[in-house]
Backbone of each chain as ProteinMPNN parsed JSONL, in Angstrom:
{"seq_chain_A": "XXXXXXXXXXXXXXXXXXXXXXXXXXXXXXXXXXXXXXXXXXXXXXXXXXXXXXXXXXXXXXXXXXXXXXXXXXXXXXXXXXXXXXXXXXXXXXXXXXXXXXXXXX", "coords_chain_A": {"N_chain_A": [[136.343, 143.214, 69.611], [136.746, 141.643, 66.282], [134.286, 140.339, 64.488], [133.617, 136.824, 63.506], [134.041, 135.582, 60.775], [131.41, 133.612, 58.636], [132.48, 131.445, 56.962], [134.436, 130.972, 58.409], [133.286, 129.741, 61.062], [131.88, 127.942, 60.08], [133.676, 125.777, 58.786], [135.251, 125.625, 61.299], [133.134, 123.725, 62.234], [133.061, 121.743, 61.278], [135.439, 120.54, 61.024], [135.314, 120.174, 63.835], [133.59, 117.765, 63.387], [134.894, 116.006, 62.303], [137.398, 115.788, 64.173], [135.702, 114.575, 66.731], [134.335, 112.744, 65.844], [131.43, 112.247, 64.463], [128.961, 112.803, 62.367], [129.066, 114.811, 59.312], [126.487, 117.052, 58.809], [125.221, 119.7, 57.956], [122.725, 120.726, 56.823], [120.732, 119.212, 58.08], [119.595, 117.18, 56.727], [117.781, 113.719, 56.236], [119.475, 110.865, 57.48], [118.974, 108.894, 58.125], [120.574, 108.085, 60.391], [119.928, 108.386, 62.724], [118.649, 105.767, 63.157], [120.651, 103.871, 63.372], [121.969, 104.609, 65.271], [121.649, 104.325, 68.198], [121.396, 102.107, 71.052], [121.024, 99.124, 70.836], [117.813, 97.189, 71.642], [116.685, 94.794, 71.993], [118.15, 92.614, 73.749], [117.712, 93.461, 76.078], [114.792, 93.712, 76.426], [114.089, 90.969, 75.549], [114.818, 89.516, 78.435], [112.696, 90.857, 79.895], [110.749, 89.354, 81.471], [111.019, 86.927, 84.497], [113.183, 83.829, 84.494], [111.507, 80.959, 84.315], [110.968, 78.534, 86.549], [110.587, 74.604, 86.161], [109.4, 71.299, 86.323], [109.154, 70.227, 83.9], [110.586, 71.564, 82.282], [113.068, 71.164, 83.252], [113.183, 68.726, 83.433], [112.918, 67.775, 80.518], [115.262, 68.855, 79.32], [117.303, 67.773, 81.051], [117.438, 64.619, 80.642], [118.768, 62.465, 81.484], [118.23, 62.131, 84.618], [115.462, 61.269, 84.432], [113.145, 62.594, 85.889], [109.913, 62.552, 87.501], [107.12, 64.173, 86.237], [104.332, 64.959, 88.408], [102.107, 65.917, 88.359], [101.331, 66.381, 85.369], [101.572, 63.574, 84.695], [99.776, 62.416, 85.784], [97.547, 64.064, 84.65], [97.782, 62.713, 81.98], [96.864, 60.214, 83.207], [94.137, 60.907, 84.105], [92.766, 61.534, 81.368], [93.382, 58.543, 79.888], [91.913, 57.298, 81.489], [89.359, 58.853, 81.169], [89.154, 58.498, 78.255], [88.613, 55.805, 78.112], [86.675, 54.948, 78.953], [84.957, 55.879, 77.05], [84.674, 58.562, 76.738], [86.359, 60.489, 75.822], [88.468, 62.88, 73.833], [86.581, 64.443, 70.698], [87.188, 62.589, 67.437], [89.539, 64.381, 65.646], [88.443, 66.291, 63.03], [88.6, 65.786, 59.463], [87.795, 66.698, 56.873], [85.704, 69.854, 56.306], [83.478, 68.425, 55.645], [82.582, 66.657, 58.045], [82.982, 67.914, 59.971], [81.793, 68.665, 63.537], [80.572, 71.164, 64.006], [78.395, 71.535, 62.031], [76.371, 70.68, 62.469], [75.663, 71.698, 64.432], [72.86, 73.065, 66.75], [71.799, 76.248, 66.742]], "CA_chain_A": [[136.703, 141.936, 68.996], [136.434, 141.591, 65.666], [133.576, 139.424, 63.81], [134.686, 135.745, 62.674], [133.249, 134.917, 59.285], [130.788, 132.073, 58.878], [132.758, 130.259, 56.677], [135.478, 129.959, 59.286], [132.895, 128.843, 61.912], [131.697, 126.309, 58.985], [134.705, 125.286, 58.811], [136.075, 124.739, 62.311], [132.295, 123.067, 62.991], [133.675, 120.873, 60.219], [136.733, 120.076, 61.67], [134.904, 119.506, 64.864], [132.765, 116.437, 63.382], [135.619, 115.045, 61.904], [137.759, 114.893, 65.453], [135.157, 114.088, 67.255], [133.611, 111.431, 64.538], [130.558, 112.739, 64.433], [128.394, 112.953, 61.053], [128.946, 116.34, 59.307], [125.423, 117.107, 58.378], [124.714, 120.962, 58.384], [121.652, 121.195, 56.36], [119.757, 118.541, 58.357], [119.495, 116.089, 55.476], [117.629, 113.12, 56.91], [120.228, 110.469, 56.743], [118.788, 107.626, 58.56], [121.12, 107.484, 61.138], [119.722, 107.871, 64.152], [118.334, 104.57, 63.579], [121.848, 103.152, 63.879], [122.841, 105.449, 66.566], [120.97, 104.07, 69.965], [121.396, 100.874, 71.789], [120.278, 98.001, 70.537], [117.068, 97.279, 72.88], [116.298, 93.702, 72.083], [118.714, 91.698, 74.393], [117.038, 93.989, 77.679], [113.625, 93.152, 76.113], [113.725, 89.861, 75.513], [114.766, 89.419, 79.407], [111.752, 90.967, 80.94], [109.729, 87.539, 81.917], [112.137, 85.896, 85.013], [113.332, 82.518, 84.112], [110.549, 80.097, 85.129], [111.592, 76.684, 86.631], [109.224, 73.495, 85.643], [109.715, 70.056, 86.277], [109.009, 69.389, 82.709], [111.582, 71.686, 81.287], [114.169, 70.809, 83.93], [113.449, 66.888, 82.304], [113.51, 68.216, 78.851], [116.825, 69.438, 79.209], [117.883, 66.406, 81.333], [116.447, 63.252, 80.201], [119.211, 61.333, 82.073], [117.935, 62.437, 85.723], [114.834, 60.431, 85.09], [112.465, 63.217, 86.753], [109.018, 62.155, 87.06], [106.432, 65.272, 86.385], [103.752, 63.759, 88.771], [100.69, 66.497, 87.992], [101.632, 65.719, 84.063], [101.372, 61.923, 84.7], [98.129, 62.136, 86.908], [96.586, 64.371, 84.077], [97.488, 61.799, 81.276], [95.934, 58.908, 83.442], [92.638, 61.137, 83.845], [92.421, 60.869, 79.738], [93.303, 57.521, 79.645], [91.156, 56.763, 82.233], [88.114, 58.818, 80.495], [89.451, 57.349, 77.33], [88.434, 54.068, 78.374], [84.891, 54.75, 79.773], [84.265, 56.649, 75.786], [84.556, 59.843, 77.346], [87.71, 61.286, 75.347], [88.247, 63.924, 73.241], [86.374, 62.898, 69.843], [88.388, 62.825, 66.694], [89.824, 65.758, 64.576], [87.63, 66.298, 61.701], [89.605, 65.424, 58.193], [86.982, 67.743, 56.226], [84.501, 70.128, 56.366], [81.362, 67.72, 56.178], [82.759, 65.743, 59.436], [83.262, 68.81, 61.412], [80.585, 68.639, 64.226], [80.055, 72.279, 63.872], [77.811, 71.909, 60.906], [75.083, 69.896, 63.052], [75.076, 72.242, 65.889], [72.032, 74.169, 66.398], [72.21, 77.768, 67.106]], "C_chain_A": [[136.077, 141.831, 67.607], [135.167, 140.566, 65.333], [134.152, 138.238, 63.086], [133.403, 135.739, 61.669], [132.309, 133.719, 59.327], [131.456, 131.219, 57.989], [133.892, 129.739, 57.37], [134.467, 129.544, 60.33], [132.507, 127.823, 61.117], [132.826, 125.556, 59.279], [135.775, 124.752, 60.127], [134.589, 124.157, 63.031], [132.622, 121.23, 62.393], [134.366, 119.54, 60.733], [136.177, 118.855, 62.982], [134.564, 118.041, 64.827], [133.5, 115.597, 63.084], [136.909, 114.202, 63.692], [137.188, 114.114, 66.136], [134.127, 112.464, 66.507], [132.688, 111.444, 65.145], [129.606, 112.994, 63.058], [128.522, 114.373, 60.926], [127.494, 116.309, 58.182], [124.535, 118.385, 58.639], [123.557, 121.577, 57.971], [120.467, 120.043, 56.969], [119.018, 117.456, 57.735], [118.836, 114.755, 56.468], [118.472, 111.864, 55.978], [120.237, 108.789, 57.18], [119.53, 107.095, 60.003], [120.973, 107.359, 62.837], [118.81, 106.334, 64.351], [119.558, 103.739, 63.723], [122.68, 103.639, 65.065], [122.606, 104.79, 67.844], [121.058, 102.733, 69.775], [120.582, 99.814, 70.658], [119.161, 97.364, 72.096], [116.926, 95.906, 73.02], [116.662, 92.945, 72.792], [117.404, 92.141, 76.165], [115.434, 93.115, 77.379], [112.796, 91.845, 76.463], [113.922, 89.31, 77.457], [114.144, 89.916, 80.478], [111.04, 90.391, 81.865], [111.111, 87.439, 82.538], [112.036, 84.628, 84.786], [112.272, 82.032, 85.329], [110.806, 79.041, 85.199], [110.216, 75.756, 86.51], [109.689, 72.849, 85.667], [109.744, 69.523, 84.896], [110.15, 70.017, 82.043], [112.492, 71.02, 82.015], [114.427, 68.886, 82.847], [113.692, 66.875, 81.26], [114.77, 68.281, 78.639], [117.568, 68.291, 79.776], [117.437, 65.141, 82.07], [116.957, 62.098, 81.012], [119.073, 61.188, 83.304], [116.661, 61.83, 85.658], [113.389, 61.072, 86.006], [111.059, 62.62, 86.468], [107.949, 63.824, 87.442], [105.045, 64.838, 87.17], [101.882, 64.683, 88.211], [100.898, 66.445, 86.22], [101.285, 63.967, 84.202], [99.896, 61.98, 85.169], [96.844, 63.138, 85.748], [96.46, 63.315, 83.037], [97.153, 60.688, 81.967], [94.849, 59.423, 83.015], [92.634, 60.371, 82.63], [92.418, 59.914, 80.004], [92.295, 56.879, 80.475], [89.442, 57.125, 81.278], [88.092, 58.492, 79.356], [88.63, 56.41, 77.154], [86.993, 54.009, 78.511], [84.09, 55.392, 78.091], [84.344, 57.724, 76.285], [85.511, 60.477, 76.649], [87.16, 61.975, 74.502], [87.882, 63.069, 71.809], [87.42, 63.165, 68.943], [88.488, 64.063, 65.687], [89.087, 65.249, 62.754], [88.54, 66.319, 60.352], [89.093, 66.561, 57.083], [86.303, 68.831, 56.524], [83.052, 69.651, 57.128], [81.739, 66.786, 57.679], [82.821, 66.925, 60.212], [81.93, 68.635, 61.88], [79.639, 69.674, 64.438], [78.837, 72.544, 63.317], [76.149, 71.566, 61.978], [74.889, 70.723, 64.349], [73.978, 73.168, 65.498], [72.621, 75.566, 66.981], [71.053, 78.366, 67.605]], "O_chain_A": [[134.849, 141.917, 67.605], [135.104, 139.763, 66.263], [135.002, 138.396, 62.21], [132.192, 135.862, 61.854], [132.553, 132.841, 60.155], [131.092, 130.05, 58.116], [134.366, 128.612, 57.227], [134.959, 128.487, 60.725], [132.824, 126.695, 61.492], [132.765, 124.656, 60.117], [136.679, 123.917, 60.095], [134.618, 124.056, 64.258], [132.472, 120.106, 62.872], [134.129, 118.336, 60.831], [136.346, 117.649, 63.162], [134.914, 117.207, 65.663], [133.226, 114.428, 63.356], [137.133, 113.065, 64.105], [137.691, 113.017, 66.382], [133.487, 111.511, 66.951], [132.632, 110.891, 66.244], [130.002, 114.132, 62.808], [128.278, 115.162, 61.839], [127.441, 115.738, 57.093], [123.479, 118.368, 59.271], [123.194, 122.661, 58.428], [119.382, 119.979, 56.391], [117.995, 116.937, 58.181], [119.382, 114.699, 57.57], [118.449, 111.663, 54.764], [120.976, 107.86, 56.855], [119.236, 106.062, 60.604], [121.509, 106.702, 63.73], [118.41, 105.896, 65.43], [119.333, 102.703, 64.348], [123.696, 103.197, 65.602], [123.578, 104.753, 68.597], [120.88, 102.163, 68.699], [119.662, 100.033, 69.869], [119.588, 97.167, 73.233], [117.014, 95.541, 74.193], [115.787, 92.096, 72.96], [116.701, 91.451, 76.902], [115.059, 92.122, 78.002], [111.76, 91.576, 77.072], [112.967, 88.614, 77.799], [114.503, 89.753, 81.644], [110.746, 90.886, 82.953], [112.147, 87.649, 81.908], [110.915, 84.122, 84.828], [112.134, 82.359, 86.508], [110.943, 78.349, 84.191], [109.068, 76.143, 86.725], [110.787, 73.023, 85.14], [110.305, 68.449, 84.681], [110.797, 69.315, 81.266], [112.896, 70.038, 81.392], [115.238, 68.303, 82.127], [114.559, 66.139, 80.789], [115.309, 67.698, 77.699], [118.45, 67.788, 79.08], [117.204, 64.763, 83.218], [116.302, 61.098, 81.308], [119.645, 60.171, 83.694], [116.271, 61.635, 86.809], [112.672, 60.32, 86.666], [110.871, 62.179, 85.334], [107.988, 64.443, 88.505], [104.402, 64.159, 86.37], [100.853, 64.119, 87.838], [99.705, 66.576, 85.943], [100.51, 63.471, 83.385], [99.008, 61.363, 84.581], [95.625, 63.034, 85.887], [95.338, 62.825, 82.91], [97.096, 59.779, 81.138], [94.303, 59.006, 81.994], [92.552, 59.146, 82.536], [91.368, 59.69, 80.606], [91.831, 55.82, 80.051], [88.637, 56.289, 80.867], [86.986, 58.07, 79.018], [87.981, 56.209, 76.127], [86.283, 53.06, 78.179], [82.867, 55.368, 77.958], [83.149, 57.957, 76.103], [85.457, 61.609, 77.13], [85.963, 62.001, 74.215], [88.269, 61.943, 71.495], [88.423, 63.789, 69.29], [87.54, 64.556, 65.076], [89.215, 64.392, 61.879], [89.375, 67.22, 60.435], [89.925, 67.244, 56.487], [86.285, 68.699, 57.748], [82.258, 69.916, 58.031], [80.77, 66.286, 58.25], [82.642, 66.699, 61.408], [80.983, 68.478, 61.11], [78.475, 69.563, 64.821], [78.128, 73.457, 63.74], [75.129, 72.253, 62.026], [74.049, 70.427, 65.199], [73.922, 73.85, 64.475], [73.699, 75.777, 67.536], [71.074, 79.543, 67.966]]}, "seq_chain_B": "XXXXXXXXXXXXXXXXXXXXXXXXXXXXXXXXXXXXXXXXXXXXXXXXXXXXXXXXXXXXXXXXXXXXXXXXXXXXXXXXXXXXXXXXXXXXXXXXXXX", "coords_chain_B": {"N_chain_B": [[101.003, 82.707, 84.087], [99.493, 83.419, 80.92], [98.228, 82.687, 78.132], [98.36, 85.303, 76.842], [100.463, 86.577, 77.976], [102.69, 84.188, 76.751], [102.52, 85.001, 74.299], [103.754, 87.583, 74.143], [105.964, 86.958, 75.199], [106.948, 85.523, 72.963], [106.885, 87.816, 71.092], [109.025, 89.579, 71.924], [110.816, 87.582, 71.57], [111.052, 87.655, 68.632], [111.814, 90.191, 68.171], [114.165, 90.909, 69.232], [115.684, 89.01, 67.551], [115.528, 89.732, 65.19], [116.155, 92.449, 64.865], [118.853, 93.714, 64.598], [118.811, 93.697, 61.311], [116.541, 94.949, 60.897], [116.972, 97.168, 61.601], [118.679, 97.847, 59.731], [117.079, 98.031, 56.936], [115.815, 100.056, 57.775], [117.441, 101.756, 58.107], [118.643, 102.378, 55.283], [115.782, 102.678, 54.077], [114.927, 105.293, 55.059], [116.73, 106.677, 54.352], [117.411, 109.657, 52.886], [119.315, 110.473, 50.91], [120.125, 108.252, 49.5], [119.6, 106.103, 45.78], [115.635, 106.899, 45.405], [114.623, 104.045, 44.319], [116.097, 102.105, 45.63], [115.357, 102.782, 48.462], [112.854, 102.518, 48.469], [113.088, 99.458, 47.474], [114.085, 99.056, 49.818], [112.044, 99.696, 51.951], [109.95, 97.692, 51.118], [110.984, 95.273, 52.136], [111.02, 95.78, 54.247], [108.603, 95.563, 54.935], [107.765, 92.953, 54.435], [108.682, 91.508, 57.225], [107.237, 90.032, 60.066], [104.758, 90.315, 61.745], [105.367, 89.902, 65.048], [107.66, 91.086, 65.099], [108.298, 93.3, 65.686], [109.041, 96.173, 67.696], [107.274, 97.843, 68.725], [105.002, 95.937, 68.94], [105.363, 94.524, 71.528], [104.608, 94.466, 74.452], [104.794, 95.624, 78.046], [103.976, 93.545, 80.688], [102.495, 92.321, 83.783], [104.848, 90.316, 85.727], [104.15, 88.535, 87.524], [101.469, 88.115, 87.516], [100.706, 88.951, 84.906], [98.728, 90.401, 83.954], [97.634, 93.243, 81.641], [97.163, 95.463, 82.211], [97.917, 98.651, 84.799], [100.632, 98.577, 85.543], [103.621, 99.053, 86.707], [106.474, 100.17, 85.71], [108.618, 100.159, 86.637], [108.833, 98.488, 88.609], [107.917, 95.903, 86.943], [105.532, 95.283, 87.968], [102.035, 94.622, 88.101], [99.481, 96.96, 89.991], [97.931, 95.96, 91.839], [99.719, 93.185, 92.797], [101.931, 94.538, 93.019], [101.289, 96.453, 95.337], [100.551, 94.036, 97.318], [103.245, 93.043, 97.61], [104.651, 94.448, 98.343], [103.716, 95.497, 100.947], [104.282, 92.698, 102.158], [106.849, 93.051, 102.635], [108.915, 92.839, 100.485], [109.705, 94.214, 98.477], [112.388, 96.053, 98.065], [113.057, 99.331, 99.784], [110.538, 100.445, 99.462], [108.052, 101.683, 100.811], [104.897, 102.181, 103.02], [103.279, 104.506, 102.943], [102.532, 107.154, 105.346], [101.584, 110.137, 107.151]], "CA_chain_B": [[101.566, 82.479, 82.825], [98.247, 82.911, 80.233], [98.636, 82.908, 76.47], [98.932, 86.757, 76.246], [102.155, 86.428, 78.25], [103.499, 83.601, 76.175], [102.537, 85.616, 72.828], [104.336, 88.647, 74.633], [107.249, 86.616, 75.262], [106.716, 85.789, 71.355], [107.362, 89.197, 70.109], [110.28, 89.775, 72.654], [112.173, 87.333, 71.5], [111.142, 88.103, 67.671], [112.658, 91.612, 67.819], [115.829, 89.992, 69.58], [116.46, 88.053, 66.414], [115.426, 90.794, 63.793], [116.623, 93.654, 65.781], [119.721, 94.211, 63.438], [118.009, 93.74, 60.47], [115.306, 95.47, 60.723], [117.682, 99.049, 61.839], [119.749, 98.003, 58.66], [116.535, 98.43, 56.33], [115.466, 101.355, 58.483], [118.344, 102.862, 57.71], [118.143, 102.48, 53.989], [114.655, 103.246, 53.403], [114.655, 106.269, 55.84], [117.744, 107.941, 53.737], [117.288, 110.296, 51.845], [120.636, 110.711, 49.991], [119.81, 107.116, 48.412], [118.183, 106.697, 45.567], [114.428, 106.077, 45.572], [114.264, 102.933, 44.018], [116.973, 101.792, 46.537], [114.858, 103.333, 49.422], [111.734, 101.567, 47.831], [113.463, 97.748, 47.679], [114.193, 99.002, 51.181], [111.058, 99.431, 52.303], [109.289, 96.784, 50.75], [111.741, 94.312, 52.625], [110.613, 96.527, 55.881], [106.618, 95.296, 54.594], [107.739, 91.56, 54.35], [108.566, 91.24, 58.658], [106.354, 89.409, 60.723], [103.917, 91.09, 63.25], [105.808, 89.398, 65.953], [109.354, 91.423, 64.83], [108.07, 94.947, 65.793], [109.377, 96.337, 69.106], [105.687, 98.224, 69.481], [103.855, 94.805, 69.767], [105.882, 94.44, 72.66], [104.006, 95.179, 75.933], [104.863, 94.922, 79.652], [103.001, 92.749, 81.472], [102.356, 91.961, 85.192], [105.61, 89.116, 85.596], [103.556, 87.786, 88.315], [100.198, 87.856, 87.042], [100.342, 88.267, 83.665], [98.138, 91.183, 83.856], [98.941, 93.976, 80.923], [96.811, 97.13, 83.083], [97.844, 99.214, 85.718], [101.66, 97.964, 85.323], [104.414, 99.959, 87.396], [107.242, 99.653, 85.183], [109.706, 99.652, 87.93], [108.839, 97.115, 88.983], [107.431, 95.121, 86.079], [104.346, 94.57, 88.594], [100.557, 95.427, 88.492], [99.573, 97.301, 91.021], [97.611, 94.834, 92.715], [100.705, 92.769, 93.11], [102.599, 95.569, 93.837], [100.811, 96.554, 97.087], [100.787, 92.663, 98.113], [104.619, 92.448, 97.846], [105.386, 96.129, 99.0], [103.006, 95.229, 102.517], [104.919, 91.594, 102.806], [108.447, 93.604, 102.552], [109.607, 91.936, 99.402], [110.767, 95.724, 97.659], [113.302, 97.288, 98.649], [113.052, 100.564, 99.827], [109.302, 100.756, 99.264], [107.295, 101.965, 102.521], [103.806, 102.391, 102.791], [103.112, 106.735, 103.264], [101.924, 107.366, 106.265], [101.47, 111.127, 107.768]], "C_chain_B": [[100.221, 82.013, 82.123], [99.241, 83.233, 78.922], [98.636, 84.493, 76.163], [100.465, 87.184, 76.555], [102.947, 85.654, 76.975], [103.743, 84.528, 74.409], [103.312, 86.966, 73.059], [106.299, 87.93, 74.818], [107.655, 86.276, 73.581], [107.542, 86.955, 70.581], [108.725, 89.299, 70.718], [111.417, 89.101, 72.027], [112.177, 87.016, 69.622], [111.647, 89.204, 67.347], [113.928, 91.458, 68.099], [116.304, 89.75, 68.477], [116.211, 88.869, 65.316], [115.772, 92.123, 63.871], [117.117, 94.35, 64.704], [119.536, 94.408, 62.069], [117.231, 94.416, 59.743], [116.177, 96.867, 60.59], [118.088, 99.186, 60.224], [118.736, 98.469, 57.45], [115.821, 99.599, 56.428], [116.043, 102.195, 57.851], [118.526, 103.183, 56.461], [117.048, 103.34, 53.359], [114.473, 104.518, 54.09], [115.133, 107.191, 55.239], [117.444, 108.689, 52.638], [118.023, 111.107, 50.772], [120.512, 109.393, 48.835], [119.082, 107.238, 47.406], [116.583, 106.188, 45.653], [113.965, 104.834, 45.334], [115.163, 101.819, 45.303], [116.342, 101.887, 47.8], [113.343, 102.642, 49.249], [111.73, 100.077, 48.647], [113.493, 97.663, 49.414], [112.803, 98.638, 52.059], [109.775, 98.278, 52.282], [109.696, 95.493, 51.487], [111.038, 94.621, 53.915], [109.594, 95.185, 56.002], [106.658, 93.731, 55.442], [108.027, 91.059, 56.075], [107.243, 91.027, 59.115], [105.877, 91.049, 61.659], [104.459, 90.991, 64.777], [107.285, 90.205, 66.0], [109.359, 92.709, 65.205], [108.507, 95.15, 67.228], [107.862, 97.158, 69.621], [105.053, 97.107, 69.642], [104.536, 94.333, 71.468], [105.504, 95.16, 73.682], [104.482, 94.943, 77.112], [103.858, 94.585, 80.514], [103.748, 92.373, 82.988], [103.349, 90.438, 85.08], [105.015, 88.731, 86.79], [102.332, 87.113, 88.175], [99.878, 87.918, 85.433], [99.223, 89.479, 82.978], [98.319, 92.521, 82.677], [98.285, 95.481, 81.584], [97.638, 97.625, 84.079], [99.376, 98.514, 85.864], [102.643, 99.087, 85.954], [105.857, 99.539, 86.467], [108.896, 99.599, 85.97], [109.825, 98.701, 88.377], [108.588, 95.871, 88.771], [106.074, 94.286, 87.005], [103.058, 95.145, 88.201], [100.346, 95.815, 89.606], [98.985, 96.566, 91.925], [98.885, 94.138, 93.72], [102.042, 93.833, 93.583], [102.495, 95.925, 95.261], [101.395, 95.052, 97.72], [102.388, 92.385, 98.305], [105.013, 93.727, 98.57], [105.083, 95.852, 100.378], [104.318, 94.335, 103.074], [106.519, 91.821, 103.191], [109.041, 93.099, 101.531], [109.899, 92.912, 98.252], [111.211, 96.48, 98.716], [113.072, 98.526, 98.828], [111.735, 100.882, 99.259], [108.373, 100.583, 100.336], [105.797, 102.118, 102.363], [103.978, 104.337, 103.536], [102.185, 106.416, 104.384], [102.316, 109.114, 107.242], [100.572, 112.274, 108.288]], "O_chain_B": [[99.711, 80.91, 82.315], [100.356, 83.728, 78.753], [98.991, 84.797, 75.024], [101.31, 87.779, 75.885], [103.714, 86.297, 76.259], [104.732, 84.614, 73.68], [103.54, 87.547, 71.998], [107.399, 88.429, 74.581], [108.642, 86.808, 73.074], [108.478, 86.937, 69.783], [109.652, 89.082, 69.938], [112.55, 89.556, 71.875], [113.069, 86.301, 69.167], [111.997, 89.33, 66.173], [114.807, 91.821, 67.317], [117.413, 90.225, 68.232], [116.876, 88.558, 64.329], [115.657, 92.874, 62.903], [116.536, 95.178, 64.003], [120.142, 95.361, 61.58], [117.121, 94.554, 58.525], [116.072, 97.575, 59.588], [117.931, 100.206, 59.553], [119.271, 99.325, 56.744], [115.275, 100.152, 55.474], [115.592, 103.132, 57.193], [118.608, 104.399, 56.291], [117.136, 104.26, 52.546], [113.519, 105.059, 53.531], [114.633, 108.316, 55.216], [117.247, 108.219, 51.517], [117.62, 112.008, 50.036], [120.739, 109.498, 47.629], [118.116, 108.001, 47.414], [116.391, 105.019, 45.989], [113.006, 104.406, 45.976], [114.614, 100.795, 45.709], [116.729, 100.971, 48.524], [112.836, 102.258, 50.303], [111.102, 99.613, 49.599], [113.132, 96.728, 50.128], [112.573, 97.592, 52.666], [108.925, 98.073, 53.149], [108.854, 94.595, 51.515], [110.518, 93.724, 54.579], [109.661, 94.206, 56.746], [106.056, 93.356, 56.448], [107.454, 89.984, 56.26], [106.263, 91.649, 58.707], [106.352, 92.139, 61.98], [104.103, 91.804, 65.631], [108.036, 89.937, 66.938], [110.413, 93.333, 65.082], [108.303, 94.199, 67.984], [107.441, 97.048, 70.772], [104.351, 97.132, 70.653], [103.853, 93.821, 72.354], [105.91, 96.301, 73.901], [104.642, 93.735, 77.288], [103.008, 95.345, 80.977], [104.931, 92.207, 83.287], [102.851, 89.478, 84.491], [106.036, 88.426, 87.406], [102.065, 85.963, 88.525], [99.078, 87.205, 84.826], [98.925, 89.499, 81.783], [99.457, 92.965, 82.835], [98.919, 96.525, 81.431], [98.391, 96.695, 84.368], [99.194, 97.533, 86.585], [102.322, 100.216, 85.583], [106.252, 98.392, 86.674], [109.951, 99.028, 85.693], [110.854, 98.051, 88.56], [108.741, 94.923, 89.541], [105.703, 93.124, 86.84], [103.1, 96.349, 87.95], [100.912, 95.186, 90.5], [99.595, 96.491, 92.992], [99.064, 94.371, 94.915], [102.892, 93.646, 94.453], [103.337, 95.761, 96.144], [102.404, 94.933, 98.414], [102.747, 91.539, 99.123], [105.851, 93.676, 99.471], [106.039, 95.913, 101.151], [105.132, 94.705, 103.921], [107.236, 91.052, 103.831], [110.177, 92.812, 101.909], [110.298, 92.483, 97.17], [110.802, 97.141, 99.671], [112.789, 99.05, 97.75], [111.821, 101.763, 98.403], [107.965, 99.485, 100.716], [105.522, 102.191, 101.166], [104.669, 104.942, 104.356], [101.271, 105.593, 104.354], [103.323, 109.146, 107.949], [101.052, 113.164, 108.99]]}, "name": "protein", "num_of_chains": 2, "seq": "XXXXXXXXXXXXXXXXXXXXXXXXXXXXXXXXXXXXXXXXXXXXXXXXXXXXXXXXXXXXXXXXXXXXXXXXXXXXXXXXXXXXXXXXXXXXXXXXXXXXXXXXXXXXXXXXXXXXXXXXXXXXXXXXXXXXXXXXXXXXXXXXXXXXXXXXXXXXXXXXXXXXXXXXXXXXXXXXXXXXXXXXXXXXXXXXXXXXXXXXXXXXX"}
């Protein structure tokens, strides 16, 4: 059997990339494209965590059902309750020289 | 559900939304038929993405616990929680070895 030439296998590898639509890229040129080649991963990704049900989103979402969150309610009494006695959280510092930090010892 | 989860769910659904984006400047600055200044602007755009947009900050964590060690990615469990659900029968086709 004779020997085929390399520029006819060039040439029907050629061919090949074009039926098959395929990039013709015989010197290995980096051409970027295997970053457009593979899946997009982000949709799988983002759906690792299973949806978590919560009385508070369920109410979020629908306000006209009225749900009452009752360990949400029973924590904002506490506050209001230690609120009341002076016990609350104190207030957010506006500066620097008010932060309480400054006066702590160490 | 601690704050390393929620900052995990964070990134997840920052690469979601920059996904396309991000490949499209990939693909730019990666080429090397473009020219450099072109491959440059590219890159420099790369720079400007959040920390939150990368698919490597993205870890799997224990969806039960929250845990990010010892993680079976089959089953998106730690192994802790793994055993405890494998014992109670709650995976499929997962036996304890015994011979």
């Amino acid at each position: 059997m004779a020997a085929v030439s390399s520029s006819r296998v060039t040439a029907l590898l050629k061919l090949r990339s074009t039926i098959f639509q395929t990039a013709w890229n015989p010197t290995g040129i980096r051409t970027g494209a295997k970053y457009l080649r593979g899946n997009l991963r982000g949709p799988a990704m983002a759906n690792y965590y299973p949806m978590q049900l919560s009385i508070s989103k369920i109410a979020g979402k629908y306000p006209e059902l009225e749900l009452c969150d009752e360990d949400e309610q029973e924590r904002l009494d506490d506050v209001a309750s230690r609120k009341k006695r002076g016990k609350g959280a104190p207030k957010k510092a506006k500066d620097k020289s008010q932060s309480r930090r400054l006066g702590k010892r160490r | 559900m601690n704050a390393r989860v929620l900052r995990d769910i964070k990134a997840r659904i920052g690469v979601k939304d920059n996904e396309v984006l991000r490949k499209a400047y990939l693909y730019v600055a990666r080429n090397t038929t473009l020219p450099p200044q072109v491959r440059h602007q590219a890159q420099l755009q790369l720079n400007t993405f959040g920390r939150y947009t990368r698919p490597t900050t993205v870890k799997n964590r224990c969806i039960a616990t929250g845990r990010g060690r010892g993680i079976m990615s089959e089953f998106g469990l730690c192994r802790f929680q793994f055993r405890l659900k494998a014992l109670k029968g709650d995976l499929n086709g997962v036996q304890k070895a015994s011979w």
